[in-house]
LOFILO-497532 format. One record per residue (C-alpha): chain; residue number from 1; x, y, z; residue in three letters. Coordinates in pm, 1 decimal. Each point is the difference from the previous one (the first is absolute). Layout:
BEGIN
A,NUM,X,Y,Z,ALA
...
END
This chain:
BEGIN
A,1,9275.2,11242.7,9211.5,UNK
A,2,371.2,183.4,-45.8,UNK
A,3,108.4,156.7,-257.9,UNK
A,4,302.9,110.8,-160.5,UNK
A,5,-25.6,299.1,-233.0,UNK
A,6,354.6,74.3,-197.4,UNK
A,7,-93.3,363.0,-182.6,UNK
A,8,299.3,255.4,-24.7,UNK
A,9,-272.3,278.4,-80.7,UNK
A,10,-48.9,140.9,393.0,UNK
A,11,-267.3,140.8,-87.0,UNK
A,12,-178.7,-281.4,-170.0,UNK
A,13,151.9,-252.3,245.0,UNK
A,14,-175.2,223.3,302.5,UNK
A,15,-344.5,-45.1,-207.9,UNK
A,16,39.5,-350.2,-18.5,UNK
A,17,53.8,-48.0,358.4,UNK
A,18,-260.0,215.5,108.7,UNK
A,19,-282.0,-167.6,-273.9,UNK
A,20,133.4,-348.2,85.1,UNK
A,21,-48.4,70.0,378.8,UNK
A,22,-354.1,107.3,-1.5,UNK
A,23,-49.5,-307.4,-189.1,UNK
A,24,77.6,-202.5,296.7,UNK
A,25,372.5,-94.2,-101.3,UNK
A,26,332.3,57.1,200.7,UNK
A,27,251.7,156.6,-230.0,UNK
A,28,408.9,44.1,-5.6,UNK
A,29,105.4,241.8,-268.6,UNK
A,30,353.9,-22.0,-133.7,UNK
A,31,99.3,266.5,-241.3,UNK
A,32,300.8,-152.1,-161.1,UNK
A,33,98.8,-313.1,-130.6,UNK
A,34,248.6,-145.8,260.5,UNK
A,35,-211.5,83.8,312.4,UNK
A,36,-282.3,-145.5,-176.6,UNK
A,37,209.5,-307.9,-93.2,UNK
A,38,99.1,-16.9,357.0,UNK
A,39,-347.6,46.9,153.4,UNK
A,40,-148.0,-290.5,-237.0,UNK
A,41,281.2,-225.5,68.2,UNK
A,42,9.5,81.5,397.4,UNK
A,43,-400.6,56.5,51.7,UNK
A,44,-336.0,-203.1,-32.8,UNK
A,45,-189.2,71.6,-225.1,UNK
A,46,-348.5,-21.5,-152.1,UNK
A,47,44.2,161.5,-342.0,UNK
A,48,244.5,210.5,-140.4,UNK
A,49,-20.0,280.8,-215.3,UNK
A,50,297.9,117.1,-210.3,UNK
A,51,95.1,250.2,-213.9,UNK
A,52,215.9,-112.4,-283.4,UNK
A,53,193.7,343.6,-64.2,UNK
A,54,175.1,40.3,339.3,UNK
A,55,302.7,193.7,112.7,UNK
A,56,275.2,-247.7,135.0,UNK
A,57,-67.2,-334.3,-111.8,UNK
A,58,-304.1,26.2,-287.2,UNK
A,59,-323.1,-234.8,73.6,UNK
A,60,121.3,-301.5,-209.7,UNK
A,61,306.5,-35.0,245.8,UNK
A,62,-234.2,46.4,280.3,UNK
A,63,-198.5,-272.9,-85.4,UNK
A,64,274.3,-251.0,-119.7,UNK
A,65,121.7,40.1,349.7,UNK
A,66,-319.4,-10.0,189.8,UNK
A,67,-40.3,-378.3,-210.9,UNK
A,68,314.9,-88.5,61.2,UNK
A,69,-50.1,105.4,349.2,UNK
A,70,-262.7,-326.6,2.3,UNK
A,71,-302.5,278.6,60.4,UNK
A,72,-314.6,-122.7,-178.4,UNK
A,73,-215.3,293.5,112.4,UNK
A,74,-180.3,126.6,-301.0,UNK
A,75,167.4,287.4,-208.6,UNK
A,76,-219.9,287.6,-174.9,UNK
A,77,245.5,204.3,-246.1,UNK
A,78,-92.2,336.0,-78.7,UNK
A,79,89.6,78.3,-393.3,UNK
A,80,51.7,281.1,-251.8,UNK
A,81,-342.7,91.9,-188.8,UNK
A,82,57.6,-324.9,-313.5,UNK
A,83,258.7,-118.9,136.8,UNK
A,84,-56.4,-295.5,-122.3,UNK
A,85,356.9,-165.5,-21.5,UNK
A,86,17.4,128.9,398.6,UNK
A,87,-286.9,-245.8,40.2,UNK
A,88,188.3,-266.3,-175.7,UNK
A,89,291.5,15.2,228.3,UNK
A,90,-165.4,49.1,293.8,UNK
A,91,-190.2,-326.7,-25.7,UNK
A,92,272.4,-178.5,-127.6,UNK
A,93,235.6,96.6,356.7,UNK
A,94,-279.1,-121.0,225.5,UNK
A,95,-345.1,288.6,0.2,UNK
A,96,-320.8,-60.5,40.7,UNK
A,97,-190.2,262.8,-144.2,UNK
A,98,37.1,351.1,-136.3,UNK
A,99,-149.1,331.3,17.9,UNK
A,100,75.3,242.9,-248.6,UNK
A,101,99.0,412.7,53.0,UNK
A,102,-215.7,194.9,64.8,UNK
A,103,-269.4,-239.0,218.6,UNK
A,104,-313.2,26.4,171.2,UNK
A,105,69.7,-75.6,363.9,UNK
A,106,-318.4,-201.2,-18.5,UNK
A,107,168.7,-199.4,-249.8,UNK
A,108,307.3,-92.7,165.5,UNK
A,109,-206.8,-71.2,326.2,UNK
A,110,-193.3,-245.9,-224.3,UNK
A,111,362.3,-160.8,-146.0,UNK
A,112,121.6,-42.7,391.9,UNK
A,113,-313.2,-145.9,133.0,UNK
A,114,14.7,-236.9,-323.9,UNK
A,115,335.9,-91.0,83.5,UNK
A,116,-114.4,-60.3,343.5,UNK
A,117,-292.4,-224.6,-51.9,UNK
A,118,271.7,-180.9,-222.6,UNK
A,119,218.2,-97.5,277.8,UNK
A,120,-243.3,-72.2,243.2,UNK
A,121,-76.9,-322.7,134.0,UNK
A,122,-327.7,111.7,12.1,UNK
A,123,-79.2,27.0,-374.8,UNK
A,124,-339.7,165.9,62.8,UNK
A,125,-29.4,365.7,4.7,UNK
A,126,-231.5,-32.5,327.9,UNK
A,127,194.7,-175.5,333.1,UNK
A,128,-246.9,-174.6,218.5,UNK
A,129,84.8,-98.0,355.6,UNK
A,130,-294.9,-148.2,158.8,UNK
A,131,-293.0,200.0,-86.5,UNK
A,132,217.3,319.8,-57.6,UNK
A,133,70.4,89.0,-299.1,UNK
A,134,237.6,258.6,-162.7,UNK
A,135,-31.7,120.7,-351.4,UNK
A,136,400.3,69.0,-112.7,UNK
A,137,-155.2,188.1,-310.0,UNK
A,138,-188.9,249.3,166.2,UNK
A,139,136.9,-1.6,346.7,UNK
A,140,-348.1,-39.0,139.3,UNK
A,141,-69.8,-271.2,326.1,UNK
A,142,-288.6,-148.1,150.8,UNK
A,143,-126.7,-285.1,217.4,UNK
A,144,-287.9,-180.9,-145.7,UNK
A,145,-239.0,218.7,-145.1,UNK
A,146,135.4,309.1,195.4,UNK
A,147,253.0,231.0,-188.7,UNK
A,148,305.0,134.8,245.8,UNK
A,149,149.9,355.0,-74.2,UNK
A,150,385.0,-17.3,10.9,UNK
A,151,288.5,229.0,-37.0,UNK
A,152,248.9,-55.4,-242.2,UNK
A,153,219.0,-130.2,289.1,UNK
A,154,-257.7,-197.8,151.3,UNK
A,155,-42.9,-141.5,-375.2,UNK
A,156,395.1,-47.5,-39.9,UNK
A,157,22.3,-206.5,376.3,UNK
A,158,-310.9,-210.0,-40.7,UNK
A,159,146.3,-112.1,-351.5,UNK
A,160,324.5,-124.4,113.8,UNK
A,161,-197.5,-186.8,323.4,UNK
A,162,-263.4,-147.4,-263.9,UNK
A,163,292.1,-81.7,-211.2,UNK
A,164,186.6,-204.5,297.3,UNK
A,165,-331.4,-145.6,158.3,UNK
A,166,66.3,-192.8,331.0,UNK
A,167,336.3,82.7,40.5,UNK
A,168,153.7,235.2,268.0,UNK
A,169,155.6,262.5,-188.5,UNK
A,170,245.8,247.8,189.0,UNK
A,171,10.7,351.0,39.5,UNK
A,172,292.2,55.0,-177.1,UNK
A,173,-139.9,-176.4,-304.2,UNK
A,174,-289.7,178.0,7.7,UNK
A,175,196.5,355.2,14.3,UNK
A,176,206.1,-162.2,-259.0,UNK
A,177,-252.7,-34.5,-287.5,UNK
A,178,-290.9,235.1,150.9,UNK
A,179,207.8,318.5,42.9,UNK
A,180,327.1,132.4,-184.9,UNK
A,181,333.2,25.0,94.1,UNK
A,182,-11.1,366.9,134.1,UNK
A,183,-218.1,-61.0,219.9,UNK
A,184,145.0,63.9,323.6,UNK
A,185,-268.3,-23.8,268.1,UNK
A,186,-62.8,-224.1,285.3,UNK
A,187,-55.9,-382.9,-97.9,UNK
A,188,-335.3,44.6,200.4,UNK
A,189,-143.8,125.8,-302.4,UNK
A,190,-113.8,-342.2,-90.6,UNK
A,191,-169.5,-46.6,325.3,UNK
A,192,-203.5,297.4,-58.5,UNK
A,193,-89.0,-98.3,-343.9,UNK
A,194,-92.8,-380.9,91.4,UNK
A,195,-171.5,189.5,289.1,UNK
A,196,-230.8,218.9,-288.9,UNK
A,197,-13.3,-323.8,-206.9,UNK
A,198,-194.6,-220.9,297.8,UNK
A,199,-211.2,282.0,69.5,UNK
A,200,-97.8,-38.0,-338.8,UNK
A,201,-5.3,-376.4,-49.1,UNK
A,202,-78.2,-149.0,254.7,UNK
A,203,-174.9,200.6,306.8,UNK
A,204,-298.3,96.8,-235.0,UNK
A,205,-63.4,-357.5,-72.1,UNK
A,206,45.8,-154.9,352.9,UNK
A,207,291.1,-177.5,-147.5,UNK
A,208,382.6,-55.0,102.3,UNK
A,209,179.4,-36.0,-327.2,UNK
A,210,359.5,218.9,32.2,UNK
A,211,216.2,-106.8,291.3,UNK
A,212,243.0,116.5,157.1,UNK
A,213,287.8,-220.8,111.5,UNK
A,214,177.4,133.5,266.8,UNK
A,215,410.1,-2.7,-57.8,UNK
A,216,-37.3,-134.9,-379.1,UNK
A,217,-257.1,202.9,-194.7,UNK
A,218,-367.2,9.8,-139.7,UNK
A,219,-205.4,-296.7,-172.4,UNK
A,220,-296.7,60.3,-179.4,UNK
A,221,-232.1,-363.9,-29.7,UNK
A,222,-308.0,-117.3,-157.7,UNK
A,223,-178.0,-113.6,304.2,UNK
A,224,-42.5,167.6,320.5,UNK
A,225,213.2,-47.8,346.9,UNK
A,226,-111.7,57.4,353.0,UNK
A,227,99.7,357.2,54.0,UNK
A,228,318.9,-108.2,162.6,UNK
A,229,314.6,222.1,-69.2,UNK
A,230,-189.9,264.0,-230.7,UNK
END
């Protein structure tokens, strides 16, 4: 899942990005108003997460333009400590949830995965492809009655396969939602991950599950395929 994070504060926008990383998310930071305006309005997103006292263009503007914009991508505002007419406004121009200064960063993981599970198709906190399961909640995996150990990124690429089950998703999409906008690496990242993933998945179980599909993508399904072009 990508996220935007709009947070003039460096030093709390840094924090933020690092804690939301380990947590399996990819994360764009904009410190200002307009470049965060821009970013929502130009970008995919998951979730965003906006400041409402911002230097340039304050967070209401920001998000009457990102709704205007046509972006439905859920919108956490960060508040003054009771400020509850802040609140008001904020839900009233388009948010979907608030976290108040100071927060726990447990807490505003909780709010985003909330908003998440809100916009899913799957409902469900747990996605289940086949007899794999994923537990969005915990980030915790397993295959039948055997629990898989993943990394946060491992976590963050099997969700958005799970998510678009039986479709052939590209590598651009997946570097699109599964890693942030700095990154500036070779594409074949995703190779290596999907690599990690089916040494995971499926080669412990005997089963071929993640595909790769030569000149278009990857396709996770529920049933199993003659080895073919893994």
């Amino acid at each position: 899942m990508r996220l935007l994070v709009v947070e003039d504060n460096p030093h709390l926008a840094a924090s933020l990005k690092k804690g939301l990383q380990a947590s399996g998310f990819a994360v764009d930071v904009a410190l200002n108003g307009v470049d965060g305006a821009h970013l929502a309005t130009n970008e995919a997103y998951d979730c965003i997460v906006l400041d409402i006292m911002l230097p340039s263009m304050n967070g209401y503007d920001v998000l009457k333009r990102v709704r205007a914009s046509g972006c439905d991508a859920p919108v956490l505002m960060l508040t003054a400590k009771d400020g509850d007419l802040d609140q008001i406004d904020a839900f009233d121009l388009g948010a979907d949830d608030y976290v108040t200064k100071p927060f726990g960063f447990v807490v505003l993981v909780a709010r985003i995965n909330a908003l998440l599970r809100r916009g899913r198709t799957h409902r469900a906190p747990v996605l289940q492809v086949g007899d794999l399961l994923l537990d969005t909640s915990t980030n915790t995996a397993r295959r039948g009655d055997v629990s898989i150990e993943l990394t946060a990124k491992e976590t963050s690429l099997l969700e958005y396969l799970m998510l678009h089950e039986g479709r052939i998703v590209s590598k651009t999409e997946l570097l699109d939602h599964c890693w942030d906008s700095n990154y500036e690496g070779s594409d074949n990242v995703v190779e290596v991950y999907v690599h990690y993933l089916r040494r995971k998945l499926d080669e412990p179980f005997g089963v071929h599950t993640l595909f790769t599909r030569r000149g278009a993508g990857y396709q996770l399904t529920a049933g199993t395929e003659p080895e073919g072009e893994r």
